[in-house]
C-alpha positions as CSV (number, residue, x, y, z in Angstrom):
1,X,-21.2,-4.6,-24.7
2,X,-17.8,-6.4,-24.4
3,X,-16.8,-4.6,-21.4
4,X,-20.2,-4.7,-19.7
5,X,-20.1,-8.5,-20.2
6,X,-16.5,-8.9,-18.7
7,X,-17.3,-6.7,-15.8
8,X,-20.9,-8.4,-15.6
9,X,-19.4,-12.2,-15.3
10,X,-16.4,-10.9,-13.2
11,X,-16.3,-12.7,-10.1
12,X,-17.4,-10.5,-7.6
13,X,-14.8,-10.8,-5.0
14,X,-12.1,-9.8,-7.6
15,X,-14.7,-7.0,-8.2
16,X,-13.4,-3.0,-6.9
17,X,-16.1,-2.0,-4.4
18,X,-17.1,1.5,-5.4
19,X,-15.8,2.7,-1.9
20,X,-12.3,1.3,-3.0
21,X,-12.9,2.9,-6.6
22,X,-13.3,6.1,-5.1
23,X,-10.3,6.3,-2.7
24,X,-8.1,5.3,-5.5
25,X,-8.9,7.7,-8.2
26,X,-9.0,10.5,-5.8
27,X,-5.5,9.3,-4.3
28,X,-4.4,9.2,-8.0
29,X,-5.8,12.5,-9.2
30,X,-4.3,14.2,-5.7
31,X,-0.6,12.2,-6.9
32,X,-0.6,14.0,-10.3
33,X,-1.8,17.1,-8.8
34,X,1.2,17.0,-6.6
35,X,3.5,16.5,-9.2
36,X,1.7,19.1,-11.8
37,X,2.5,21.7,-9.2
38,X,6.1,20.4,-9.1
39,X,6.9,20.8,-12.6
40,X,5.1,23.8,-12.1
41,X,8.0,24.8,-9.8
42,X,10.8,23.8,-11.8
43,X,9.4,25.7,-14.8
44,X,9.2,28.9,-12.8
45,X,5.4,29.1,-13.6
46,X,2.9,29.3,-10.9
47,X,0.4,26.6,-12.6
48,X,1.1,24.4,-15.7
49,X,0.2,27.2,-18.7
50,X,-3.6,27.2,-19.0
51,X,-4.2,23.9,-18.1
52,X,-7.0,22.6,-15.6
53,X,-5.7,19.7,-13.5
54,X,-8.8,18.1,-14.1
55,X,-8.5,18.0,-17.6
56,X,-4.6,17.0,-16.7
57,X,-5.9,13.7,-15.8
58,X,-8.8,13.3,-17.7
59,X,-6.1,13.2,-20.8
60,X,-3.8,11.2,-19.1
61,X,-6.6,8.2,-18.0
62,X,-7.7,8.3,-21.9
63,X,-3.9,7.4,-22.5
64,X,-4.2,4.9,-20.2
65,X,-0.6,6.2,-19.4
66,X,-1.3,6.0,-15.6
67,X,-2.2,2.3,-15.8
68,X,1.1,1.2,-14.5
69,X,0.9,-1.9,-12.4
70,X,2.7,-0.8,-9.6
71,X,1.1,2.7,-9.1
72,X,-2.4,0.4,-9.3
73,X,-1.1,-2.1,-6.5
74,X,0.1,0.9,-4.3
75,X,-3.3,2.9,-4.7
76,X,-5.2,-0.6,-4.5
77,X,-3.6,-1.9,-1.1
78,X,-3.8,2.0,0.7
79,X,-7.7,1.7,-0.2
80,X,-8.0,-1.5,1.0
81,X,-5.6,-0.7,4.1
82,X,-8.4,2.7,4.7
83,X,-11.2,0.1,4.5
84,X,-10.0,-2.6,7.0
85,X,-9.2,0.5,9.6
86,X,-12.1,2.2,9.1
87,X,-14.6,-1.3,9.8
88,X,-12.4,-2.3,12.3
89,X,-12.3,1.4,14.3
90,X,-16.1,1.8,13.9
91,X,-16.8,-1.9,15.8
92,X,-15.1,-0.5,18.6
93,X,-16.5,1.5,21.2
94,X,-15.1,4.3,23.1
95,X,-12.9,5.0,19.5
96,X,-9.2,4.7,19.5
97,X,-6.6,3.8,22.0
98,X,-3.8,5.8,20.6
99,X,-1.3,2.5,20.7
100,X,0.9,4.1,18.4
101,X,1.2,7.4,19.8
102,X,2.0,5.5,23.3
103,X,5.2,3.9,21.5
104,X,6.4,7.4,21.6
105,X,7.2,7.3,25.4
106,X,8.9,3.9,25.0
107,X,12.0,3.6,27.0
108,X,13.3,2.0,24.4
109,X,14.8,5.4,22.1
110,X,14.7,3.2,18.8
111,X,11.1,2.4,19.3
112,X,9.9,5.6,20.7
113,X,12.2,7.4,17.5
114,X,10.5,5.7,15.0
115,X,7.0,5.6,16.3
116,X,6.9,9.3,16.0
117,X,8.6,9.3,12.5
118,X,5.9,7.0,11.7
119,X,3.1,9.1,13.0
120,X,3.9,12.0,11.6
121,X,4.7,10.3,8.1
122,X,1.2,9.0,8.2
123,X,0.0,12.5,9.1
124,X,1.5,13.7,6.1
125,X,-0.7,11.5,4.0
126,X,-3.9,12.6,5.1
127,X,-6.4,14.9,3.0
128,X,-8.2,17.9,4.3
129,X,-11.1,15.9,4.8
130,X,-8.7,13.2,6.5
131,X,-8.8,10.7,3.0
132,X,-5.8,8.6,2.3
133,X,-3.0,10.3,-0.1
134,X,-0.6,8.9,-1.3
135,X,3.4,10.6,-1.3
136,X,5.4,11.0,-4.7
137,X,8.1,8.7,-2.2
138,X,5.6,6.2,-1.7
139,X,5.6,5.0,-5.7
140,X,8.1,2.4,-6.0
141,X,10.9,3.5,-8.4
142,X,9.7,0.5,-11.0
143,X,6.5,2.8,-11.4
144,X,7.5,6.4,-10.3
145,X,9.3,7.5,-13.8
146,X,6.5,6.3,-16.6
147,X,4.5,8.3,-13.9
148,X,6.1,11.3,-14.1
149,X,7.5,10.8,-17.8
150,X,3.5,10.4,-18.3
151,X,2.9,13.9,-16.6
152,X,6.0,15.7,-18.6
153,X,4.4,15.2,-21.8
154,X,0.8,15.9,-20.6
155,X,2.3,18.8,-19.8
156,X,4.0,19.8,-23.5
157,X,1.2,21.2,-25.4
158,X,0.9,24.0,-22.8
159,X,4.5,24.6,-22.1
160,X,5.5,24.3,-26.4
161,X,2.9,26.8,-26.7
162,X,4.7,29.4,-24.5
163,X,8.4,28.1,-24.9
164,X,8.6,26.3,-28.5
165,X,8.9,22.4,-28.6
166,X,12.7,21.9,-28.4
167,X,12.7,24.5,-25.2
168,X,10.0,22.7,-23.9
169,X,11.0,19.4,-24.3
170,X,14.6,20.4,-22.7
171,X,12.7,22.3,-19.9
172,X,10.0,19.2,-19.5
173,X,12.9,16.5,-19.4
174,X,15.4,18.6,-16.9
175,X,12.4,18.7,-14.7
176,X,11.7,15.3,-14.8
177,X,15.3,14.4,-13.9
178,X,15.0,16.3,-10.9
179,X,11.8,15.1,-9.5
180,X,13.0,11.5,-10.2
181,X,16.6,12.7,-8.4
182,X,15.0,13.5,-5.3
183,X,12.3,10.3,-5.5
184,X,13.5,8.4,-2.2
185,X,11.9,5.1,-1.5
186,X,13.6,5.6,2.0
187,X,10.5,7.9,2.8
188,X,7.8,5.3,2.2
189,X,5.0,5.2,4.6
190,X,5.8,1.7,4.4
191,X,9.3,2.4,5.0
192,X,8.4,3.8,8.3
193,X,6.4,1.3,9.3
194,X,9.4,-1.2,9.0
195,X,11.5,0.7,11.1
196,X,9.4,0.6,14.1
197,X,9.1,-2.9,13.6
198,X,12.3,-3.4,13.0
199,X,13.3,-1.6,16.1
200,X,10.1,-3.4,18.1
201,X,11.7,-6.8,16.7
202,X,15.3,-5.9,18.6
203,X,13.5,-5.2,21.7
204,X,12.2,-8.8,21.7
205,X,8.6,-6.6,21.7
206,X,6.9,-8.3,19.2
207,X,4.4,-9.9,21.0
208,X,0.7,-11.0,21.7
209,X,0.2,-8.1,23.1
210,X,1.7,-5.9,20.2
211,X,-0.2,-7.9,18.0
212,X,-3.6,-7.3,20.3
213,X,-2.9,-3.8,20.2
214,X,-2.1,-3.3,16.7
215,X,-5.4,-4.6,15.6
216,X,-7.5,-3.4,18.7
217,X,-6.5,0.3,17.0
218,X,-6.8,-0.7,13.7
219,X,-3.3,-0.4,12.8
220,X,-3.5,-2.8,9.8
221,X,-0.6,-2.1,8.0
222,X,1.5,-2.4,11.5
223,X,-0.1,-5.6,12.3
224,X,0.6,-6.9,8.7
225,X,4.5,-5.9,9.0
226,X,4.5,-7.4,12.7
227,X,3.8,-10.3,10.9
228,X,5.3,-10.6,8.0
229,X,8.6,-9.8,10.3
230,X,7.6,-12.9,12.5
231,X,7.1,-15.0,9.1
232,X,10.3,-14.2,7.9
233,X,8.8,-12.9,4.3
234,X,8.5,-9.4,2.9
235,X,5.6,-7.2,3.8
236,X,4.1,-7.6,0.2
237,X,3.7,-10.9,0.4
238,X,2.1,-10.8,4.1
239,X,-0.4,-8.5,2.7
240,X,-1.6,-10.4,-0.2
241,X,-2.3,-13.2,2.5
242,X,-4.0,-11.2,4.9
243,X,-6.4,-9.8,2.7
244,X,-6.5,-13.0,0.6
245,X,-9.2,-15.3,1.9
246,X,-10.0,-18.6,1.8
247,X,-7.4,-19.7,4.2
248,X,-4.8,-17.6,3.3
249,X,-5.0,-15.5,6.6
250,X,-4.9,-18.8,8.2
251,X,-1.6,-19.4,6.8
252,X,-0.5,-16.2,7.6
253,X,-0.5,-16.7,11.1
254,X,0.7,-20.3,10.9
255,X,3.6,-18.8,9.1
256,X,4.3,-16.0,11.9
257,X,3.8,-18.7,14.5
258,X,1.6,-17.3,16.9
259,X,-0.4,-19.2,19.1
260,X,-3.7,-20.7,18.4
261,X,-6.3,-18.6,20.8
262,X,-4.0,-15.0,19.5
263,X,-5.0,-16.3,15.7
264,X,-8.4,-17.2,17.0
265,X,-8.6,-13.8,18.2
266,X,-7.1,-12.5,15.3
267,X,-9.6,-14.6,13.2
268,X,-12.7,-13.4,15.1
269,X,-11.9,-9.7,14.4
270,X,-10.7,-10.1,10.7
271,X,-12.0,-13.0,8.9
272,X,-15.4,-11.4,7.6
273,X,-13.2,-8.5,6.6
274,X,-11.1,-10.1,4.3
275,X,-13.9,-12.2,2.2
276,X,-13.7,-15.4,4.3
277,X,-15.2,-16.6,7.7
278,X,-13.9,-17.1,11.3
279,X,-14.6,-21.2,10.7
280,X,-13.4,-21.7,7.7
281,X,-9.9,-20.0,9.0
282,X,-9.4,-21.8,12.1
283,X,-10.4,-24.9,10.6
284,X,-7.4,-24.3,8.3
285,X,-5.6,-22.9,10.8
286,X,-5.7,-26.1,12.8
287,X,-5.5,-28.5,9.5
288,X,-2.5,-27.1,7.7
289,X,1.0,-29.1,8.9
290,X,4.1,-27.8,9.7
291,X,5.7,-29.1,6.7
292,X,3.2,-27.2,4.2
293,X,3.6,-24.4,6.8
294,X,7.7,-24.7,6.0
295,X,6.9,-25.2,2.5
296,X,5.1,-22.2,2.4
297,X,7.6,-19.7,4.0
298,X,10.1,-21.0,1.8
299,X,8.4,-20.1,-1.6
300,X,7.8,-17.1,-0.5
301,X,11.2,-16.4,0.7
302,X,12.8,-16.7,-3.4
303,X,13.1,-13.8,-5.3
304,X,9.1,-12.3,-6.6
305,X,10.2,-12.0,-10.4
306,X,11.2,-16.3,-10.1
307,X,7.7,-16.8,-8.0
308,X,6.0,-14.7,-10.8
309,X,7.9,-16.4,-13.3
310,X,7.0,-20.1,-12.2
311,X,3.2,-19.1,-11.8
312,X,3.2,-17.7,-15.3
313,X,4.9,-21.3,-16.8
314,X,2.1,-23.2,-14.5
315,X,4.6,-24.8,-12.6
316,X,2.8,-23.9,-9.4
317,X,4.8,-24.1,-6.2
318,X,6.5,-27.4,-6.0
């Protein structure tokens, strides 16, 4: 009753739609898969010893081992990221333009280099029935080794029963150490996506027109980065603004300083998306001055554990 009474009087914009729900417990389940099958390697055994993945997880969600905050913010911001694409894809007719996969014949070798890295990252984290996955690279280091720590001793029972415990728990922890060893944030998708903006940024080609294109093909996560680059503040932070509603988006773009008919554009397209409306943004758009504007970027440029810190001690924002 207690939890049906917290979820009942939950408001429901803080509320998981079940599409969301879905994507990230099937990104999660594919993650531990993935890394099953790596111990799996490093054990010399072709599958963990008599173990079905499904029941893999299942024992590891009743643990509540896999709630680790960061994990949940990656899975929670790729499903959300899936969601945005796939509404704003579908209004369009004729399908997609293929804006990123023109950045490949960029004269520009930087941009055209890591347009392609960034295509066929995002290739690589696409399901059989073209879902969202999510790499072992992509879990920030914060969350990737209670993750696979969580896995290793999932995994005793089956490998003590074959091995004895001390062989397995040497065997289990040697394996661990490598798959943390070779754990390399440089190989985030989001990684990827910085480097073409980065590169985009030195070519001065950060633009209206980038910015059109980006969200004409539903590049969210390119659009986000585009802005968060032209704000000055780290992707993170961008996105919690962009998907945050009740002005927030507005801000966003006040922060990136784009022009007011690009945000109106940008407004038009996105604001339903993101839990607010087109009027409501513009009109903040247009209210908000440049010194809250300044004020803002400059919070957001101190360090996240202060920020965090402040919030927590009510302190607010100065």
């Amino acid at each position: 009753m207690a939890c049906a009474r917290a979820d009942f009087f939950l408001d429901r914009n803080q509320r998981l739609s079940e599409q969301e729900r879905s994507l990230m417990m099937a990104m999660l389940g594919d993650l531990v898969a993935m890394l099953a099958d790596e111990f799996a390697l490093q054990l010399a055994a072709a599958e963990p010893a008599n173990d079905h993945r499904d029941g893999l997880f299942d024992r590891l969600w009743a643990s509540n081992l896999l709630d680790i905050p960061d994990l949940v913010r990656l899975l929670l911001r790729r499903a959300e990221e899936e969601r945005l694409c796939a509404a704003i894809r579908t209004g369009r007719p004729g399908g997609r333009s293929r804006f990123l996969q023109s950045l490949v014949s960029d004269d520009d070798g930087d941009i055209s280099a890591a347009a392609m890295a960034l295509i066929l990252a995002a290739s690589r984290r696409r399901d059989r029935f073209d879902g969202p996955r999510a790499a072992f690279d992509d879990v920030p280091a914060e969350a990737a080794v209670p993750l696979v720590s969580a896995i290793a001793a999932a995994l005793r029972p089956e490998v003590a029963a074959r091995l004895g415990d001390g062989e397995a728990d040497e065997r289990l922890s040697s394996a661990a150490r490598a798959l943390l060893a070779r754990h390399d944030e440089g190989n985030r998708l989001e990684a990827r996506t910085f480097d073409l903006v980065h590169a985009l940024e030195k070519a001065a080609a950060l633009d209206a027109n980038f910015l059109r294109s980006a969200l004409a093909d539903g590049e969210v996560a390119l659009l986000v980065e585009a802005l968060a680059r032209r704000a000055g503040i780290a992707f993170d932070s961008a996105w919690d603004h962009f998907t945050g509603g009740a002005g927030q988006l507005a801000l966003l773009l006040r922060m990136s300083g784009i022009e007011r008919a690009l945000a109106a554009e940008l407004v038009a397209t996105l604001a339903h998306l993101v839990g607010s409306d087109a009027e409501s943004e513009i009109a903040a758009f247009d209210s908000l001055t440049d010194a809250a504007v300044s004020s803002a970027r400059n919070w957001l440029r101190l360090d996240p554990a202060y920020r965090a810190a402040v919030t927590d001690l009510g302190h607010g924002n100065g």
